[in-house]
C-alpha positions as CSV (number, residue, x, y, z in Angstrom):
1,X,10.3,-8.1,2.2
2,X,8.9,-11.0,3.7
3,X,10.0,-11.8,7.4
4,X,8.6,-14.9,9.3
5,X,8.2,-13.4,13.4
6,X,9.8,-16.0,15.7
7,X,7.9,-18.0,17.7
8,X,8.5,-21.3,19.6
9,X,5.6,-23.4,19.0
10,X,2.9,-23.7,16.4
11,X,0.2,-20.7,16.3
12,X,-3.5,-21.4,15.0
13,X,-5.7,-19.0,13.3
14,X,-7.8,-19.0,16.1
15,X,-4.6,-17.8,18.3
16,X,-3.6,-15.8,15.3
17,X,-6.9,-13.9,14.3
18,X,-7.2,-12.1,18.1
19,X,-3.1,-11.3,17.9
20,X,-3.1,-9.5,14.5
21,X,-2.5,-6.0,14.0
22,X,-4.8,-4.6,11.3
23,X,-2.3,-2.0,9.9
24,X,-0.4,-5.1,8.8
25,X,-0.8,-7.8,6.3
26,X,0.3,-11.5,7.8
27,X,-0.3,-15.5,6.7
28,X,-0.2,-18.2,8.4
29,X,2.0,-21.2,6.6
30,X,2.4,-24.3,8.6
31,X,1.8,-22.8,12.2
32,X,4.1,-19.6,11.2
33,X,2.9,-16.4,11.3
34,X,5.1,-14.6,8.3
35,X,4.8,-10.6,7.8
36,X,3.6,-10.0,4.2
37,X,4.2,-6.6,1.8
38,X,1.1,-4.8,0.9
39,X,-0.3,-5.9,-2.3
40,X,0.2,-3.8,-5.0
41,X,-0.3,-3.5,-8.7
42,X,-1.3,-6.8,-10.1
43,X,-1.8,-7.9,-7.4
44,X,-4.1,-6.2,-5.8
45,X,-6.2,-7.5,-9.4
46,X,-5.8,-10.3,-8.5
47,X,-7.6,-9.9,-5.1
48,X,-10.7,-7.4,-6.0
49,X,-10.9,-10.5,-8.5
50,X,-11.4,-13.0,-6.2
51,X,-13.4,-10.9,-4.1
52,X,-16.0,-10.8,-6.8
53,X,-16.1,-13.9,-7.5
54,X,-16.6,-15.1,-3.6
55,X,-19.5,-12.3,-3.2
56,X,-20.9,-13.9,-6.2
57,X,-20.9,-17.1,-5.3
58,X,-21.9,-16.8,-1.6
59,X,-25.0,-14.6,-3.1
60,X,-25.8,-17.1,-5.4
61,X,-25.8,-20.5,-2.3
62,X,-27.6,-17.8,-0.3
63,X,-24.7,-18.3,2.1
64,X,-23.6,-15.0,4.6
65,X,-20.6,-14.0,4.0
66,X,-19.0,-10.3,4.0
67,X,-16.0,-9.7,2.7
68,X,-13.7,-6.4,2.5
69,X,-10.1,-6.7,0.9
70,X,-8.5,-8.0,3.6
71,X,-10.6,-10.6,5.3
72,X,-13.5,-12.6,5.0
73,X,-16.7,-12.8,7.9
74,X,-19.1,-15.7,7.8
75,X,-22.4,-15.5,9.9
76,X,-24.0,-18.4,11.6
């Protein structure tokens, strides 16, 4: 089930990162914060995936990053 939370105006990560509940999964499309299934099966292939291929990449351009399965964390 996908269900898109009402909200009157446009939300930015930066409003949306400090609002979301980590028990969760949500996106952001187009200023709308929409409530997302867990991932399963393929799926969740598809994202240990690209996981590794981020952590390899940021490894390789010496750039900090950490990353878990459900968000990424860059270090300045």
């Amino acid at each position: 089930m996908i269900l898109a939370l009402p909200k009157t105006q446009s939300v930015t990560f930066e409003e949306l990162v400090p609002w979301k509940p980590e028990v969760k999964y949500y996106e952001l499309h187009n200023g709308v914060i929409i409530e997302m299934n867990q991932p399963l099966g393929q799926h969740e292939w598809i994202i240990i995936f690209f996981n590794e291929k981020i952590t390899s990449e940021s490894t390789r351009n010496r750039f900090i990053l950490w990353n878990s399965k459900k968000s990424f964390c860059y270090s300045t």
